[in-house]
C-alpha positions in Angstrom: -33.4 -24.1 8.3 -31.1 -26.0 6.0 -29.7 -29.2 6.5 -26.1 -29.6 6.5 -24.5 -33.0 5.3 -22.9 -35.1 8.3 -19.2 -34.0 8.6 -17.8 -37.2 6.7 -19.9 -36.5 4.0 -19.0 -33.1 3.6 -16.4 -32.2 0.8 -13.1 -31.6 1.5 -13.1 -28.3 -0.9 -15.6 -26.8 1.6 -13.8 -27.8 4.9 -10.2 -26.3 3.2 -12.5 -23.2 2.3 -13.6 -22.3 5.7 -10.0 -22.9 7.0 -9.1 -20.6 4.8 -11.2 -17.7 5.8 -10.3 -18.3 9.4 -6.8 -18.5 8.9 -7.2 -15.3 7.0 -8.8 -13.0 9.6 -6.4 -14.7 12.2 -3.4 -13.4 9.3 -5.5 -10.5 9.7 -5.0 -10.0 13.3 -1.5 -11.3 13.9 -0.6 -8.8 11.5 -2.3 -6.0 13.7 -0.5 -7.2 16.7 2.3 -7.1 15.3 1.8 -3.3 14.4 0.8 -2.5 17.6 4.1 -4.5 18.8 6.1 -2.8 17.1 4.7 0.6 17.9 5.1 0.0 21.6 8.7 -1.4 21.3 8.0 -4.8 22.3 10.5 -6.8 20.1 9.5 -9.9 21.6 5.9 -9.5 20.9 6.9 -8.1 17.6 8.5 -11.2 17.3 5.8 -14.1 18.1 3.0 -11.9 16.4 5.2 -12.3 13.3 6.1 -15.9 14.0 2.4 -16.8 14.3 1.4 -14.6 10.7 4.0 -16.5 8.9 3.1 -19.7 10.1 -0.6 -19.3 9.2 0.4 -18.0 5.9 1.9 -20.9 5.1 -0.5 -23.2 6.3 -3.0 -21.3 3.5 -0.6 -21.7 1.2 0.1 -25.4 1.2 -4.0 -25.6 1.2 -3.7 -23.4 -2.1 -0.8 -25.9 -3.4 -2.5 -28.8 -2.6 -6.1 -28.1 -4.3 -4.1 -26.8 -7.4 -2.5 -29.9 -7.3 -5.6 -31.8 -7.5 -7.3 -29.5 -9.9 -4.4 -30.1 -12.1 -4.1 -34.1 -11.7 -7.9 -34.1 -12.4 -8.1 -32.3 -15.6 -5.2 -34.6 -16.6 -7.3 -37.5 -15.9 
């Protein structure tokens, strides 16, 4: 078994990584859903299944923007 650094030791790069991944597969599913909405001719399930991909897109992208912006302040250091 491998022992795992206590949570405020961990770094940040690996905590924004694994929110990632599960913000992925839940872009994943949202997008199914909203398929299968769709197909049934549920507009309002169409609807929130959509509202909830976007917003989880977005949340992985303002991780993205945020660690290229500290990739990019510390190679200017």
């Amino acid at each position: 078994m491998i022992a795992s650094a206590p949570l405020s030791q961990r770094s940040s790069a690996i905590d924004a990584e694994a929110f990632m991944h599960e913000q992925l597969g839940l872009i994943c599913l949202h997008g199914n859903m909203a398929q299968s909405y769709l197909e049934a001719g549920d507009p309002a399930g169409f609807r929130y299944a959509l509202a909830s991909l976007v917003a989880r897109v977005r949340a992985v992208t303002g991780i993205v923007n945020d660690l290229g912006a500290l990739a990019e302040k510390g190679s200017a250091d």
